[in-house]
DOLUMMI-571244 format. One record per residue (C-alpha): residue in one letter; chain; x, z, y. Coordinates in Angstrom, 2 decimals, decimal comma. Last residue first. Layout:
! residues N
(site 'A'; 'A'; (X; Z; Y))
...
END
This chain:
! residues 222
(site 'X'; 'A'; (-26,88; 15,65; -14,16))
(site 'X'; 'A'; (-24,31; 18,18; -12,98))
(site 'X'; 'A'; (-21,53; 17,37; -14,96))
(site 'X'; 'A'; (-21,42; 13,64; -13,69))
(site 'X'; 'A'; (-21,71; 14,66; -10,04))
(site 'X'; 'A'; (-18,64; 16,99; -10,70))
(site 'X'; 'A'; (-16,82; 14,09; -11,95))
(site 'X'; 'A'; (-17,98; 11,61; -9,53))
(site 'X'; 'A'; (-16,12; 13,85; -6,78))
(site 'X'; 'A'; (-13,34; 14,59; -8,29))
(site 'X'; 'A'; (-12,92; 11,01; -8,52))
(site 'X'; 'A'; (-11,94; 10,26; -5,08))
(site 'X'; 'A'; (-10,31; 7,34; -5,81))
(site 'X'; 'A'; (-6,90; 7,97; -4,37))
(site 'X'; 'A'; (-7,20; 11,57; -4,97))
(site 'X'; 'A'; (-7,95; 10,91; -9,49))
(site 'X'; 'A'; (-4,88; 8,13; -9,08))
(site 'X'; 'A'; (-2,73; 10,34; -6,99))
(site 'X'; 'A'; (-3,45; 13,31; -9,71))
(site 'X'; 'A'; (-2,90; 11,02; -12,49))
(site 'X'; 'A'; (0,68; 10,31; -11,20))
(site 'X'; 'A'; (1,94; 7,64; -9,23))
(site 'X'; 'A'; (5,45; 6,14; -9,94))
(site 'X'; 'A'; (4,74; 2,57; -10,73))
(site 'X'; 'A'; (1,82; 2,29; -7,52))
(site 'X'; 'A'; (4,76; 3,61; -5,27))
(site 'X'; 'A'; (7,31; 0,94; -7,17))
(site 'X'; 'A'; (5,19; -2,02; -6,19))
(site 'X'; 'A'; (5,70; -1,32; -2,49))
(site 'X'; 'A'; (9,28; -0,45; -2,92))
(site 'X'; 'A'; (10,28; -3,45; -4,21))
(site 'X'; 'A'; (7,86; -5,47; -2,29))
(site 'X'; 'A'; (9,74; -4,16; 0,85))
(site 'X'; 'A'; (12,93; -4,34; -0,88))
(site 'X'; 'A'; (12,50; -8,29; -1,21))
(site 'X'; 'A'; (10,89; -8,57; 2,20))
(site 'X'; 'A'; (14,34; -6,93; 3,74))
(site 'X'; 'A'; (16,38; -8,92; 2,27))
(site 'X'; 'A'; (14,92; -12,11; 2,91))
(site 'X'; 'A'; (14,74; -10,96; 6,42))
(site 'X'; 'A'; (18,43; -10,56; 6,44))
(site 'X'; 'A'; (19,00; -13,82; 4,89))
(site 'X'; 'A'; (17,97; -15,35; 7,85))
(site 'X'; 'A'; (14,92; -16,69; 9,18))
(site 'X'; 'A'; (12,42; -16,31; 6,47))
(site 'X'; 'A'; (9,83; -19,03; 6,47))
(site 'X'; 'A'; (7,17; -16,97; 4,76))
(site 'X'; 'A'; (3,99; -19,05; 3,07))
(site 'X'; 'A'; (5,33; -18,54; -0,71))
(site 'X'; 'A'; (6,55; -15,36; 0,07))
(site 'X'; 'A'; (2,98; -14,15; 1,36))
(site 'X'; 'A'; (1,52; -15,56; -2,22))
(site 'X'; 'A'; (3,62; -13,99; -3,96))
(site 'X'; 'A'; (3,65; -10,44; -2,12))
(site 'X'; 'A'; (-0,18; -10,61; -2,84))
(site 'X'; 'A'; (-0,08; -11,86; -6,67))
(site 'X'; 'A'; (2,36; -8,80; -7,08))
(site 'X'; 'A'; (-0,02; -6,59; -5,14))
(site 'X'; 'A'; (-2,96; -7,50; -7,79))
(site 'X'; 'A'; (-1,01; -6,95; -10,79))
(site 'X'; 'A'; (0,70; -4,26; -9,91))
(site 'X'; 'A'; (-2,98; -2,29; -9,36))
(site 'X'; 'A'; (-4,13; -3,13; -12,60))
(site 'X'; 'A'; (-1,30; -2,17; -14,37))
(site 'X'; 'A'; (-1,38; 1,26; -12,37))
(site 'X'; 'A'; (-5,44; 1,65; -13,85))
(site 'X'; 'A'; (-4,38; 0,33; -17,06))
(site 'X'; 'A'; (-1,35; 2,88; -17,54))
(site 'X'; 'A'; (-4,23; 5,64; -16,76))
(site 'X'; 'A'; (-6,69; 4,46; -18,46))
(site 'X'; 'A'; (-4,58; 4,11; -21,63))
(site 'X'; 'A'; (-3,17; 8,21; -20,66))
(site 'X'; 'A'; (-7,04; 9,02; -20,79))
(site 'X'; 'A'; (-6,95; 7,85; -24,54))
(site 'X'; 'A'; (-3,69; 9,46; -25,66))
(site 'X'; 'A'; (-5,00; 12,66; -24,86))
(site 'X'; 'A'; (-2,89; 13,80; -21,85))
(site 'X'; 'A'; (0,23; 16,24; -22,12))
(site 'X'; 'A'; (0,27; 18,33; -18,65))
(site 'X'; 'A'; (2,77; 17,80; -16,49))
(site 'X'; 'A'; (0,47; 15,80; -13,39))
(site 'X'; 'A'; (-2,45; 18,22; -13,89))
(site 'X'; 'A'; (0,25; 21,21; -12,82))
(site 'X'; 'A'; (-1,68; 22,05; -9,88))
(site 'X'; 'A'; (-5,13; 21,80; -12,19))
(site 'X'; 'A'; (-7,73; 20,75; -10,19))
(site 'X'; 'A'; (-8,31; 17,66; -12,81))
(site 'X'; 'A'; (-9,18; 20,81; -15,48))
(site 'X'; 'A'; (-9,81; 17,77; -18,31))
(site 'X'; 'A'; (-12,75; 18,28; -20,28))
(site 'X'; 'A'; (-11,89; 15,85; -23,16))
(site 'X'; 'A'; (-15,11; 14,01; -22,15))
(site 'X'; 'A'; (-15,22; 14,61; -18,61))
(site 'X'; 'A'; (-11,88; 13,38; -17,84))
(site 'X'; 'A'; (-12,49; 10,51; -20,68))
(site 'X'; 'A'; (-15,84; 9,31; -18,79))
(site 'X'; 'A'; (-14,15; 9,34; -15,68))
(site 'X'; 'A'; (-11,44; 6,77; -16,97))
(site 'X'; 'A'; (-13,95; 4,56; -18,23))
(site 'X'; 'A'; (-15,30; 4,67; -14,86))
(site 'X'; 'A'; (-11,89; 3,95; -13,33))
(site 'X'; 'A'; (-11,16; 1,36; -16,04))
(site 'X'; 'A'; (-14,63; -0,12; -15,26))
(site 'X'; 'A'; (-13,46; -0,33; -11,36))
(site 'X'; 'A'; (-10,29; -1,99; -11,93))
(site 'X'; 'A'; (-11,06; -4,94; -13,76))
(site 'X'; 'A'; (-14,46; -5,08; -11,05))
(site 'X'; 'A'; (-11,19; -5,38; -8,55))
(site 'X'; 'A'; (-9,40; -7,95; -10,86))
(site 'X'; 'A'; (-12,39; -10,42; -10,96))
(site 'X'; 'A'; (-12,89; -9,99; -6,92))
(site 'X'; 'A'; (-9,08; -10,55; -6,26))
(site 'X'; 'A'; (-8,04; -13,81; -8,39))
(site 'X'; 'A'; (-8,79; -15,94; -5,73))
(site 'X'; 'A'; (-6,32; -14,38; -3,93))
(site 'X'; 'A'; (-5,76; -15,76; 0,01))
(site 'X'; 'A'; (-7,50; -12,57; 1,71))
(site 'X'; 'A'; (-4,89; -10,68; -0,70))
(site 'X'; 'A'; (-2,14; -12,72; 0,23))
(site 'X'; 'A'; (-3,08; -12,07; 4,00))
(site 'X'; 'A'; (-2,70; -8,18; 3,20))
(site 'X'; 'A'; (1,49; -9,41; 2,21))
(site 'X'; 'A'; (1,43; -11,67; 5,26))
(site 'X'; 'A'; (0,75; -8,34; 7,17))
(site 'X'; 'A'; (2,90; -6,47; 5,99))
(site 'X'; 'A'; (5,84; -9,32; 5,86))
(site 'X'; 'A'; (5,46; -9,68; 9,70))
(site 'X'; 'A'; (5,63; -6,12; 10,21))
(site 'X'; 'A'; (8,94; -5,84; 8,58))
(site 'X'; 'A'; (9,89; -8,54; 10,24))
(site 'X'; 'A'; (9,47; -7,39; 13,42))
(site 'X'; 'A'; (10,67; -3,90; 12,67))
(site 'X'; 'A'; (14,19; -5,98; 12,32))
(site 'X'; 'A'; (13,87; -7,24; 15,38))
(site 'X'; 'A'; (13,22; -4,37; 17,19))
(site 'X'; 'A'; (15,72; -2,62; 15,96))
(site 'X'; 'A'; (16,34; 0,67; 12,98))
(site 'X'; 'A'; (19,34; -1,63; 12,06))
(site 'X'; 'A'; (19,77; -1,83; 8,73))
(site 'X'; 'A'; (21,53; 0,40; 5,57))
(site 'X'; 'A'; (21,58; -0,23; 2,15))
(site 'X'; 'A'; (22,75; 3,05; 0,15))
(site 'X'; 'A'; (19,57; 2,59; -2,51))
(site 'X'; 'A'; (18,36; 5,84; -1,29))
(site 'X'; 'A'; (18,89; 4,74; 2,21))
(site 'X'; 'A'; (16,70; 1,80; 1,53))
(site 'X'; 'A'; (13,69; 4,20; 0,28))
(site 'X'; 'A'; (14,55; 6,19; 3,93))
(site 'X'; 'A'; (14,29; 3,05; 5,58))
(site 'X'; 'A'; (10,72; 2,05; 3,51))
(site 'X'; 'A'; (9,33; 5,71; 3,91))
(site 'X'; 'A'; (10,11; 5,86; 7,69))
(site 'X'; 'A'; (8,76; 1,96; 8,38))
(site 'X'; 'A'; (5,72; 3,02; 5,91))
(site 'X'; 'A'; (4,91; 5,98; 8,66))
(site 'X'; 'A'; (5,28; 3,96; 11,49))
(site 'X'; 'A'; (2,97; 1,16; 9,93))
(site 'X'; 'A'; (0,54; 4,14; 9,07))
(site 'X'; 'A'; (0,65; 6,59; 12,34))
(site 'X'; 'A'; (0,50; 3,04; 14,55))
(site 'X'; 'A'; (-2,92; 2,12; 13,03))
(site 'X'; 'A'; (-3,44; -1,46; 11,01))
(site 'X'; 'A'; (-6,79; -2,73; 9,50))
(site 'X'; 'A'; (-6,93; -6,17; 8,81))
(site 'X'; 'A'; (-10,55; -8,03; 8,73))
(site 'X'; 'A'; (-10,87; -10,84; 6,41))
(site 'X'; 'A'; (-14,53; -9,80; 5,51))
(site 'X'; 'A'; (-14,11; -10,92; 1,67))
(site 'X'; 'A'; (-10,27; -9,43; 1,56))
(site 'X'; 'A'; (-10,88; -6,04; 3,08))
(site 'X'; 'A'; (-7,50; -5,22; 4,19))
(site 'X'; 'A'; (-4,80; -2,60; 4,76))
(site 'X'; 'A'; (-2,20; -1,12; 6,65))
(site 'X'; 'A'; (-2,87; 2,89; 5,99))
(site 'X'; 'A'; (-4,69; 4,53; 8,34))
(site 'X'; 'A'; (-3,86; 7,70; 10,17))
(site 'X'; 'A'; (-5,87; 7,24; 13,59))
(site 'X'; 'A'; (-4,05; 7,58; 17,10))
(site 'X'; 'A'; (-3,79; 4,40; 17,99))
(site 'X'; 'A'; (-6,04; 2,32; 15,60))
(site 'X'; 'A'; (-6,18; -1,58; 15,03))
(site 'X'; 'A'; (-9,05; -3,46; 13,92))
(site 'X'; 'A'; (-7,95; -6,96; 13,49))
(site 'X'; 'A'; (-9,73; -10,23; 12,70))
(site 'X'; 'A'; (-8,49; -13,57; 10,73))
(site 'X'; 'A'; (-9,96; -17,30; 10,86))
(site 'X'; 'A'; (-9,44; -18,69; 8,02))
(site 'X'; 'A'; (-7,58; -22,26; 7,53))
(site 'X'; 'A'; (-4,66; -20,79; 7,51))
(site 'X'; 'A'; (-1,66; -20,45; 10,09))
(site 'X'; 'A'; (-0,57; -17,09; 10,92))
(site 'X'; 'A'; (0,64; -17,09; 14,56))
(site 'X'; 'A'; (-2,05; -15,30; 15,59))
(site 'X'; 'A'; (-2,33; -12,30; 12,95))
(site 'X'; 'A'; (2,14; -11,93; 14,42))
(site 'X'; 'A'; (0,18; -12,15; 18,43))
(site 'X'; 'A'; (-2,06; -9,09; 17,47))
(site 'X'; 'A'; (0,68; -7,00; 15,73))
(site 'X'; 'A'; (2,87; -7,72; 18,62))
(site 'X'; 'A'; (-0,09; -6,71; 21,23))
(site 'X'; 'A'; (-0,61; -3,78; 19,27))
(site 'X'; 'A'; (2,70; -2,04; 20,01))
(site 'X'; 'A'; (4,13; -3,27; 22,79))
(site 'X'; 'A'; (7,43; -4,20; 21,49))
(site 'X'; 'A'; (9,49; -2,11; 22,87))
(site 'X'; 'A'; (7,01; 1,09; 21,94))
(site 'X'; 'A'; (7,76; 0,18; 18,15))
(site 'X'; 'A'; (11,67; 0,30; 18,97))
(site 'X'; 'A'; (11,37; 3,88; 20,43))
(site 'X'; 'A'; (9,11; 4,73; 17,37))
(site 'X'; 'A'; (11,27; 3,81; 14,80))
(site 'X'; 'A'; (14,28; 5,33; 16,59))
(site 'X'; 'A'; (12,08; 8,81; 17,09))
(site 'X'; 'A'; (11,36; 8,50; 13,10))
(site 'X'; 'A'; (14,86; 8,07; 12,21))
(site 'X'; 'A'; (16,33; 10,77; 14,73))
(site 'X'; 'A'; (13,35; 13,26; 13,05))
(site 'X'; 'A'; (14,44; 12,93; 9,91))
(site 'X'; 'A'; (11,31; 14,48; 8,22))
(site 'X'; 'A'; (11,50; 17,78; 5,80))
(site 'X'; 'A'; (7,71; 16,92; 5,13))
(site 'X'; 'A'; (6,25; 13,90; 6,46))
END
């Protein structure tokens, strides 16, 4: 986090402590009720992002990423000049809504056609990088003027990827009893500003993200 509020960060983390940490996180999986049975691999001092693998039903959660999305998600509220209380309550629903949003994704039938959606965009969008021999370790990859067919695979590849978190957040507020309109409010800007971070990446997230420097230079040397 690069010119960090440090008083927002050491409130998120003093309120994060109050609740014990993983045993909250553990007791919100329990209280889900499906007709799945749901696992957890949580990480102290790992950077992982909250996330799932849908077929395996296994959540992954670390402190450094839900601490992390709490900053970016206050700071994102800030920007919109809507202020709550960096509490314990409040980081309770904001973990509750994290997780119901990775439980939508267990729940999505719809996942494994998307996902190989997704995949032969990526390739197709490998074949374009190599075929229009795009410098992807460029600095200034993200300003440059793209042919108009690797800028398809890049609107597909973000179309793609709204898609699939907008059937998630739907199906997690179609299961979510919110308790006041507080935690309505804050699960609205939550998949507000989740959707808008796969909106406003760039070809050099996407080519990161995926790891596709990687299959590129694999794909030049055979």
């Amino acid at each position: 986090m690069n010119d960090c509020d440090n008083n927002l960060i050491s409130k998120i983390l003093i309120s994060y402590r109050e609740l014990g940490e993983k045993k909250f996180f553990k007791q919100l999986i329990k209280d889900i009720q499906i007709d799945k049975k749901l696992y957890m691999l949580y990480f102290k001092k790992r950077f992982i992002p909250i996330c799932t693998l849908p077929k395996l039903r296994i959540i992954f959660i670390s402190k450094h990423g839900f601490v992390s999305f709490c900053y970016n998600f206050f700071t994102f509220l800030h920007s919109k000049n809507i202020f709550i209380n960096i509490s314990c309550k409040n980081l309770i629903s904001i973990a509750k809504f994290v997780i119901y949003h990775e439980v939508g994704h267990i729940l999505d039938t719809t996942i494994k056609e998307n996902k190989l959606e997704y995949n032969q965009i990526v390739k197709t969008f490998i074949e374009r990088l190599i075929e229009y021999d795009i410098d992807i370790n460029s600095k200034d990859l993200h300003k440059v003027n793209l042919p108009p067919q690797v800028e398809e695979c890049v609107i597909g590849i973000k179309k793609n990827l709204i898609e699939r978190e907008s059937k998630a957040w739907k199906i997690a507020y179609d299961m979510i009893v919110f308790e006041d309109k507080n935690e309505e409010l804050i699960f609205n800007n939550m998949r507000e500003y989740a959707l808008a971070t796969y909106n406003f990446g760039n070809i050099k997230n996407i080519i990161n993200e995926n790891n596709i420097d990687l299959f590129v230079k694999y794909k030049k040397a055979i």
